[in-house]
Structures are given as structure tokens and as C-alpha cells.
C-alpha positions in Angstrom: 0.0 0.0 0.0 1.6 3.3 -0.6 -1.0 7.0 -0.5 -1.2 8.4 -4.2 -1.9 12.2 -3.6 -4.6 13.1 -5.8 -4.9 17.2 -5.0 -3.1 19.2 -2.9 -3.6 22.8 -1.4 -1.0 25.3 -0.2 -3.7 27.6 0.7 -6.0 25.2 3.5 -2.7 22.6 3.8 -5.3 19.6 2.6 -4.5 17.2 0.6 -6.7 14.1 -1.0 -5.5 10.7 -1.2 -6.2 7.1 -2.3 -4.8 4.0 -1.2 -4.9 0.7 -2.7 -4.7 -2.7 -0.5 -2.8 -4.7 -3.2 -3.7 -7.9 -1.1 -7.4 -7.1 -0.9 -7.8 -4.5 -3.5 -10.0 -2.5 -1.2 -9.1 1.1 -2.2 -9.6 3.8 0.5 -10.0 7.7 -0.1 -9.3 10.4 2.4 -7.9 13.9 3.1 -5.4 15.4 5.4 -4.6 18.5 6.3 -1.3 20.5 7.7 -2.5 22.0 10.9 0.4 22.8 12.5 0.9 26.6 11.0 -3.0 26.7 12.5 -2.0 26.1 15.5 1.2 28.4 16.0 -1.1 31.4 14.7 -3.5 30.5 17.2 -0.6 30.2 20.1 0.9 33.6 18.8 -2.8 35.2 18.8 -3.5 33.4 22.1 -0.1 34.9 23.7 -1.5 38.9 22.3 -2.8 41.1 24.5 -6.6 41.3 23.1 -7.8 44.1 26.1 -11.7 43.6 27.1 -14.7 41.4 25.5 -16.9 42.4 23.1 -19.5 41.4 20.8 -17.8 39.3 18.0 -14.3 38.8 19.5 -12.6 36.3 17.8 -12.1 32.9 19.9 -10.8 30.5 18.1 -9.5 29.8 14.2 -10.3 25.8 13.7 -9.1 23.5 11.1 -11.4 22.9 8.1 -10.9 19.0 8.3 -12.2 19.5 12.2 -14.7 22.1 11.4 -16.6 19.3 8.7 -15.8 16.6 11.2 -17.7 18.7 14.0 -20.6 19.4 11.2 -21.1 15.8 10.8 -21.4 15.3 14.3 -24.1 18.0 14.9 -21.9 19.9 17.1 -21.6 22.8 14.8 -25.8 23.3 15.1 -25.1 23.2 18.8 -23.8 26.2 20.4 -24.1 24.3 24.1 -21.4 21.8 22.9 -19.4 23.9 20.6 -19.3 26.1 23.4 -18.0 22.8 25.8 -15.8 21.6 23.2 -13.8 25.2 22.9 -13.4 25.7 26.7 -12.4 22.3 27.0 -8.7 21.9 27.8 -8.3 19.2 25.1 -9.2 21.9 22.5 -6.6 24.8 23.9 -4.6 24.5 20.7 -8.0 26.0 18.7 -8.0 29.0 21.2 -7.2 32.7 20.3 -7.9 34.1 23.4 -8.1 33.4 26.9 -11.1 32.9 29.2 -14.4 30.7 28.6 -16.9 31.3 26.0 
């Protein structure tokens, strides 16, 4: 098995693949994408000093291959849970700003 790259974006970081089981011949697709540089922004914009709330600060920057994994699970239609999943500790790395939501 070796990942054939079909597409790849410099932009969002994602790429699309497919992968052949040469034993099986079961042939998978799927997508990655480069989050680190994601990440460090949000660290960088985490570390700046942002001075008070207000309506429509800016909380969070997350990944596009998290954001449609969240839509599939409803948790994008949900502001109680997005709310959970963005103050929880797990998630810090998708924070752009201190406190809780």
C-alpha cells in the first residue's frame, strides 16, 4: 500500500489521497490537512494582548478538516457543545484568546 496524492492545497494545507490494498484490492480515499501553521497562529494570537470582550471577539480559528468533522457530528448546530468543546482543555490549541466562551 503506498497513498497516491490526488490534490493538494498550499492555501488550506489539505490534501486528497487514495490508497490501494494490493492484497485485498480495497481502495480507500481520504484527506489530510497541515495543521500545525493553525495552530502556532493561534498560540501567537492566544499569547497577544486582546484588552476587554466584546461582541464578535474572535475565539478560536479551527481547522477545516475538524470544522466538517464537527458538522457531521451536529456539534456545529449546537452552540451548548461547541461552546464545551472550545473551553475544554483538550481543544486549547484552537484557542485565540483566553477565558471561557
Amino acid at each position: 500500500m503506498s497513498k497516491m496524492i490526488l490534490d493538494y492545497d498550499p492555501v488550506t494545507g489539505i490534501s486528497h489521497w487514495t490508497d490501494t490494498d494490493e492484497e485485498t484490492g480495497i481502495t480507500s480515499y481520504g484527506t489530510d490537512q497541515e495543521v500545525a501553521p493553525i495552530l502556532d497562529i493561534n498560540k501567537q494570537d492566544y499569547n497577544a494582548d486582546h484588552g476587554k470582550w466584546g461582541e464578535w471577539a474572535r475565539v478560536g480559528s479551527i481547522p477545516l478538516s475538524l470544522y466538517w468533522q464537527w458538522s457531521q457530528e451536529g456539534i456545529l448546530g449546537d452552540q451548548k457543545e461547541l461552546r464545551k468543546r472550545l473551553n475544554d482543555i483538550d481543544f486549547r490549541l484552537l484557542r485565540t484568546r483566553p477565558g471561557n466562551i
